[in-house]
C-alpha positions, 0 to 999 in steps of 0.5 A: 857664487860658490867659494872654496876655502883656499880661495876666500881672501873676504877676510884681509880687508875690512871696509866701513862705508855708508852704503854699499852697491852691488853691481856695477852695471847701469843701475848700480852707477845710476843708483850712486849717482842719484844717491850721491846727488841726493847727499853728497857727504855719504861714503858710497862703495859699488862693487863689482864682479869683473870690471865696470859695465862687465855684465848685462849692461856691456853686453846688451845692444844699446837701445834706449827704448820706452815702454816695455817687452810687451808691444803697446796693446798688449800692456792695454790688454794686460794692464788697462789704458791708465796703467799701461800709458803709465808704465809707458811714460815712465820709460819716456821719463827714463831717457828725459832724465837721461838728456837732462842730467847725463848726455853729454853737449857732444852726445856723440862722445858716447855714441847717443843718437836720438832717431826713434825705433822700429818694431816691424812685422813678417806677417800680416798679423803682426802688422796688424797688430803692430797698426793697433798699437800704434791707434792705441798710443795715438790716443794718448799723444804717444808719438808713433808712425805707421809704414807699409812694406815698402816704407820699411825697405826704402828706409832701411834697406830690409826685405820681406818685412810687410810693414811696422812701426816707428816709436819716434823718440827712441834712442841708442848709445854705446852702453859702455860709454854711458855707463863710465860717463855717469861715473865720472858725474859720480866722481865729480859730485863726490870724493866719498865714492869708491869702486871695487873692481874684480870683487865677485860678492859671495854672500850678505850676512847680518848686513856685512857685505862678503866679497872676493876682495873685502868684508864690507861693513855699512848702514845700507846694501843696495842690490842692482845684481839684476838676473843674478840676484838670486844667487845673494839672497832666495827672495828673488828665486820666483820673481827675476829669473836669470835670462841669457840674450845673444848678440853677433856683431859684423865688420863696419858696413857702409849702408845705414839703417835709420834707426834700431830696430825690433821684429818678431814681436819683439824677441829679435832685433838689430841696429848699426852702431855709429861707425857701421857695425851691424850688431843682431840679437836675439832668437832665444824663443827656439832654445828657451829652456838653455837660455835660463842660467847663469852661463854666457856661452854662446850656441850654434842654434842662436848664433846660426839663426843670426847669420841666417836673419841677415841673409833672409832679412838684410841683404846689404850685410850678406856676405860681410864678416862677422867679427864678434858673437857673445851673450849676457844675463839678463834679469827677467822679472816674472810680471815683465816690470822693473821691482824696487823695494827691500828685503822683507827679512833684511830691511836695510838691504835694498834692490832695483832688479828686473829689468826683463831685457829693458835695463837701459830703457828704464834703470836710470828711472828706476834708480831715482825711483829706489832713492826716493823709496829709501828717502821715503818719498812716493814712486809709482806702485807698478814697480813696488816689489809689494806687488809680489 
């Protein structure tokens, strides 16, 4: 963020915390819940840009899906099998932390169901490698189901998809809903915790926090600013590149889809919120160089591959209205994994950023795994910024 000088309001309040976090998304609320579990007695300040779960995190689909952007035989091939079967459980950890600490006895007041996902191909050739994933996770007792072309259609009403897979455990929820869900747990664990909302943060020097509504003074900085962390500090300018993702939404529709679901190795998806909506994203592989940046603008070319999806793809949404079309920034990390570390030239400035499409899949994890890192306990190596 630049600042004009007539616009620089930092400097009329001043604010001693304990820490502060930067991004009030997904990972910066379940940073402060961990935090605040881990010492109830800390002063904790979050702040946020626009309002809570404003970015990314209120922008995104609602899948809460293990593993990562890669299908699973290519982790293998990419990481070998301990390390790629590693990096799975890790997500699965995600969503069992999730159920055992934040879903609520009525998981259907934040719109949480349980009912796996789907990756399905177009072409033989993915289905054949989507059949290999699927041998490759059955091997290490990774709950997978195989479908041909016509379990995929009886199941989810869809045409011209050869076949694909399912990931049993899968889960998706209303990611607003979550994520103010988990602050009232913050809220309930503490009195120490604050939110400051429409406060953009412009820049950290000598560990002062510089916001659009405060100057911020604390012992610790967290950043979970995510595809935005480089405009705070150039550490992050070759390691999480800002990645824009494209979503339309239509009015509610009375056919159900079983469950989420992926295709086209990944890059597209869609699902049905609760109450119906069919909500469709992705397609930024055909404007790759526009979908880099910081601007949440939406574009004919994506938006027009959208509509053109439901008419080739899903006939039981042809003809309904679309009521919503928007985007967000996502944080893609260079390696597609999670990194958690601090700052090499700022050591008290610590982060968890990256989640490279993934952030509800693997950010409730990563934030317990940055609070065990500042509590100096072990967390796994593959999301170590060390790596870099």
């Amino acid at each position: 963020m630049s600042v004009s000088y007539w616009l620089d309001h930092s400097s009329q309040e001043e604010i001693h915390v304990d820490v502060t976090i930067i991004g009030g998304g997904i990972t910066g609320i379940s940073i402060a819940y961990w935090l605040l579990k881990e010492d109830s007695s800390l002063n904790v300040l979050l702040v946020e840009k626009n309002k809570l779960a404003g970015g990314a995190s209120g922008r995104n689909a609602g899948f809460i899906t293990c593993g990562s952007v890669e299908h699973f035989n290519r982790l293998v091939e990419l990481h070998g099998r301990n390390k790629a079967a590693e990096i799975w459980r890790f997500s699965e950890i995600n969503l069992k932390l999730l159920k055992e600490h934040i879903i609520p006895e009525d998981p259907s007041a934040i719109e949480f169901e349980q009912n796996g996902s789907f990756s399905l191909a177009s072409t033989e050739q993915e289905l054949n490698e989507l059949k290999k994933s699927a041998e490759l996770m059955k091997s290490f007792d990774l709950a997978v189901e195989v479908l041909e072309s016509d379990g995929v259609q009886e199941r989810l009403g869809t045409t011209k998809f050869v076949g694909g897979i399912k990931y049993l455990d899968d889960a998706s929820v209303n990611p607003v809903k979550l994520i103010h869900h988990i602050k009232d747990k913050c809220f309930k664990i503490s009195n120490n915790f604050q939110i400051l909302e429409s406060s953009e943060v412009h820049s950290i020097e000598d560990s002062v926090v510089y916001s659009e509504k405060a100057k911020i003074k604390s012992d610790l900085i967290i950043l979970a600013t995510n595809g935005y962390s480089c405009t705070l500090d150039p550490y992050f300018n070759d390691k999480v590149h800002p990645t824009r993702g494209q979503i339309l939404c239509t009015e509610p529709l009375e056919s159900k889809l079983e469950a989420p679901c992926y295709a086209n190795f990944v890059l597209d998806y869609f699902r049905q919120t609760s109450s119906g909506e069919l909500l469709i994203g992705g397609f930024r592989q055909l404007q790759k160089d526009a979908e880099v940046g910081f601007s949440d603008e939406t574009t004919e070319v994506i938006q027009k591959a959208l509509e053109e999806f439901i008419e080739n793809y899903l006939p039981f949404a042809q003809g309904k209205k679309i009521t919503h079309r928007w985007s967000g920034i996502m944080g893609f990390s260079s390696d597609g994994q999670p990194l958690i570390g601090s700052l090499p030239h700022s050591p008290q400035t610590f982060f968890a950023v990256g989640y490279t499409a993934h952030g509800l899949g693997l950010s409730f994890h990563c934030a317990k795994a940055l609070i065990d890192m500042i509590y100096e306990r072990p967390f796994p190596d593959f999301i170590s910024a060390k790596r870099f």
